[in-house]
N, C-alpha and C positions, 0 to 999 in steps of 0.2 A: 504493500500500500504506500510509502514512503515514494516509491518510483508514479506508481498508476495518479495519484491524487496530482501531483505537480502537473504531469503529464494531460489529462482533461483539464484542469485548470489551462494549457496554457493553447492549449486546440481550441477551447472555449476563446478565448482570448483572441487567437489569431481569424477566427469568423467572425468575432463582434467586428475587428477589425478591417475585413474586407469588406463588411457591408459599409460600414463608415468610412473606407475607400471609393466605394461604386458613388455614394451619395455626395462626397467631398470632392470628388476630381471633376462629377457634373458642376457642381455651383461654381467651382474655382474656375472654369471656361466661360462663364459669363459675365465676371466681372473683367475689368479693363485689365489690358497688359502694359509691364513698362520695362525698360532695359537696363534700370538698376531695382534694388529693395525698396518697396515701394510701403510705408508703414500704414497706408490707409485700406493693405488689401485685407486684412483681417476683419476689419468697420465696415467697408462693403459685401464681406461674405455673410458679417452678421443679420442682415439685411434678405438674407437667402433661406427662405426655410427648411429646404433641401440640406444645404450647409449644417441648420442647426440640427435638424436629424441627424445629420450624422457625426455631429458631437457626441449626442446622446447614445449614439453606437460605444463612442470613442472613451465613454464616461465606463459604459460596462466592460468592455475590452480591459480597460486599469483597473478595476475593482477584479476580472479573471485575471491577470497578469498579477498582481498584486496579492494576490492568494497561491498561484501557483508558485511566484517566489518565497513565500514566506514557509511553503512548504517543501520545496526540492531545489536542488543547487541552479546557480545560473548556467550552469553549460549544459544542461538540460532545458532548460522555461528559453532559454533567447535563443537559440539554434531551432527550437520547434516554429518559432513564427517565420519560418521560410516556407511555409505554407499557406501563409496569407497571400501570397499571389496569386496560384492555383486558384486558394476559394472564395477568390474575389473576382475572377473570371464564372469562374460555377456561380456564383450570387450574381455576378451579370447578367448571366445568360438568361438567368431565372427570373429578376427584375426586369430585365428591358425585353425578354421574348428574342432573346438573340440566337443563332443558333453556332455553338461551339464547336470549329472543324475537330475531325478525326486528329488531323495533325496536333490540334493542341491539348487531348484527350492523353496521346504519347506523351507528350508534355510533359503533362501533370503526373504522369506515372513516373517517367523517368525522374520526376523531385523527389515523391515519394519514396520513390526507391533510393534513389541518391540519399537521404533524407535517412531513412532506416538503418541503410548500411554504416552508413558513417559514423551514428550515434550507439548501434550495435558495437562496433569494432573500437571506438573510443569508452564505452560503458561510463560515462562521467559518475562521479561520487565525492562526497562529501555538502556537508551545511555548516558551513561557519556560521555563526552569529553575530560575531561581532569585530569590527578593523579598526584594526588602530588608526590615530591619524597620520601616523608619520607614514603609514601607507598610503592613506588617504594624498596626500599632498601631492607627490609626484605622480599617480596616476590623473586625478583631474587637473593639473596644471599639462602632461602631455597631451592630454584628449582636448582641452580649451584650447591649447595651441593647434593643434590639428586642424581643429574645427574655422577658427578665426582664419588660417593661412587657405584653406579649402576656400571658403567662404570668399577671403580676396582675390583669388584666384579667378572663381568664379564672376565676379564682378569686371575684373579684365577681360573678359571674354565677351564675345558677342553670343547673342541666343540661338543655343544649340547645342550638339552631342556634349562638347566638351564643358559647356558649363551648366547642363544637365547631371550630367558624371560629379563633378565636383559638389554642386550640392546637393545629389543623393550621395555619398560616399559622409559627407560633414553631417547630414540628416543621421546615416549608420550608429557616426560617434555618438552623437548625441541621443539616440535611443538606447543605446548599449550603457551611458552612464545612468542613464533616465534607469535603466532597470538595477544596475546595481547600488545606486542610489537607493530606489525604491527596497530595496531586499532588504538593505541596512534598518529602514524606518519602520518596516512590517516587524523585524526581531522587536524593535525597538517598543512597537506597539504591544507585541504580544508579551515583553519580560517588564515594562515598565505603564503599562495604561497609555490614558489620551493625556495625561499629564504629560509624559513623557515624550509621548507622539509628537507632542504639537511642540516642543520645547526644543528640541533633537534638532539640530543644523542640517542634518542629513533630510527632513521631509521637507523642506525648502526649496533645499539643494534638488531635488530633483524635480519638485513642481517647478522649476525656472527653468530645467533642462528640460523640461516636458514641452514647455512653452516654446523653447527654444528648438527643438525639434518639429514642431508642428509648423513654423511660421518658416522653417529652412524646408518642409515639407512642400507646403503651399507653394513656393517661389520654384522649386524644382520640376512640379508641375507643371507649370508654366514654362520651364524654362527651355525645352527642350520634347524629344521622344522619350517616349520608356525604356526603349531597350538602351539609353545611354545611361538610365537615374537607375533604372529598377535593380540592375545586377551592382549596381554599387550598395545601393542600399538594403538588398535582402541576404550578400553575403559579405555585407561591412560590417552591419548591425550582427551574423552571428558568430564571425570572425575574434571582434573586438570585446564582444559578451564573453566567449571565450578565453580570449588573453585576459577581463577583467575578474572573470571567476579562478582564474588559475592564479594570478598573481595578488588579486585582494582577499578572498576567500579561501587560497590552501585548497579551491579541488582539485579533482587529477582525473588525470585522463588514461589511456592504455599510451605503451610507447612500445620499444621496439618494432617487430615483425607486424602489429596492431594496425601501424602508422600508413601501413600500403594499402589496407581497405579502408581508412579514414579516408584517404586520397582517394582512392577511387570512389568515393561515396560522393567524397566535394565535387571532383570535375560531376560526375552526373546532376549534380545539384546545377552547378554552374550552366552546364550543356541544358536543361531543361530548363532554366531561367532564362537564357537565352529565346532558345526556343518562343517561350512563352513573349516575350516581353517582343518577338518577331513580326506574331502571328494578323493580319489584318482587323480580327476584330480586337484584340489587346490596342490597337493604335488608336480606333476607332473612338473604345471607350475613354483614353485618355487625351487625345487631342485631333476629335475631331476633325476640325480645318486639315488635319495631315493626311484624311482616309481617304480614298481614293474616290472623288466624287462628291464628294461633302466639302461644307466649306466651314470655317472655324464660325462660330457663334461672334455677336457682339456683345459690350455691357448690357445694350438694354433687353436682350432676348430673353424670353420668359426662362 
């Protein structure tokens, strides 16, 4: 149970969050685009009903995130939501009546598969409860810098692959500390009360990087196609959960001889993210104006 409970927790989690995907990447193509950070595009999403439904996805998705960490290590709960792509195509197809090719059916399997194998052959373990800060300090100060130099990067860039890639890859970090963050505040809740909760630097810390990912979220969307954002951000964010569960939290993973079906689990991950993030209707749902025959939406379209 130790394994099963984190594990539906964080499947829970990664469908809240492709439905709040489907509904959030709609409203986000009708408000205006601009070619740097634009801080009014959050105030005009709010304005979007659509948008706030799928907040309200996004509110339940961290309540199942937020339980599945508090129950099973992070190199379990953040490597699972690579499967938020997959079933946020599946929740597509299903909301809009769209119909999902064969090809992207393979897709989804080769993640899965990818996805199984690699967590198989790694078998992660351990729950820390608690890190120091002198842990603390140099991991969020390298992930801040990451993020900040991503982020400018991105801004030198004109609209497109490359500065699509940059800020889903910056959005990754920033979900990967948002969840280790988060893990720290759930012990923190469960050994110390709401006293404690609310008191803790750590539940702060990650409501800002929460924010912070969302609104690096938003911009990435726009900035670009998916197949340049998506694989940066679905195997940055499990990448980086990774390094941050191994190196804040004391888990472990398998090494040796182990190491070669972990690899081969990632490329299949990777090769199926691809894939998916390829496929016509994947473009369609996320930036319209780029599918073939369609033309992008303006602000004022319904």
């Amino acid at each position: 149970m130790h394994t099963v409970l984190p594990v539906l927790f964080a499947i829970c989690a990664a469908f809240s969050n492709a439905v709040a995907t489907v509904l959030q990447r709609k409203a986000a193509l009708t408000v205006p685009r601009s070619e740097g950070f634009r801080a009014g595009l959050i105030l005009d999403l709010l304005r979007r009903r659509v948008w706030l439904a799928g907040i309200l996805a996004v509110i339940a998705a961290a309540v199942c995130q937020a339980l599945a960490l508090a129950t099973g290590p992070l190199t379990i709960v953040q490597p699972l939501f690579v499967l938020e792509l997959p079933l946020t195509l599946i929740v597509a197809s299903l909301l809009m009546h769209r119909h999902l090719p064969g090809a992207g059916w393979l897709a989804v399997t080769v993640v899965v598969a990818g996805l199984a194998v690699a967590l198989a052959a790694a078998s992660p373990s351990g729950n820390r409860t608690h890190v120091e800060l002198d842990r603390w300090i140099p991991a969020l100060a390298v992930c801040a810098g990451a993020v900040v130099a991503l982020a400018l990067a991105a801004l030198k860039r004109p609209e497109g692959r490359a500065r699509a890639a940059c800020l889903g890859a910056a959005t990754a970090i920033s979900y990967a500390v948002t969840a280790a963050l988060m893990k720290a505040a759930m012990h923190i809740l469960d050994e110390q009360g709401l006293v404690g909760f609310f008191t803790a630097w750590q539940t702060y810390a990650f409501a800002m990087t929460g924010v912070c990912a969302l609104f690096l979220l938003e911009n990435a969307m726009q900035a670009g196609p998916l197949v340049a954002s998506q694989p940066a951000l679905t195997l940055g964010d499990a990448l980086v959960s990774l390094a941050l569960g191994i190196l804040l939290y004391e888990e472990t993973i398998r090494s040796g001889w182990w190491l070669l079906p972990q690899l081969v689990g990632v490329v299949l991950i990777a090769a199926g993210v691809f894939a998916l993030a390829r496929i016509p209707f994947t473009q369609s749902l996320v930036a319209p104006g780029e599918a073939p025959g369609e033309e992008r939406q303006t602000a004022g379209a319904p």
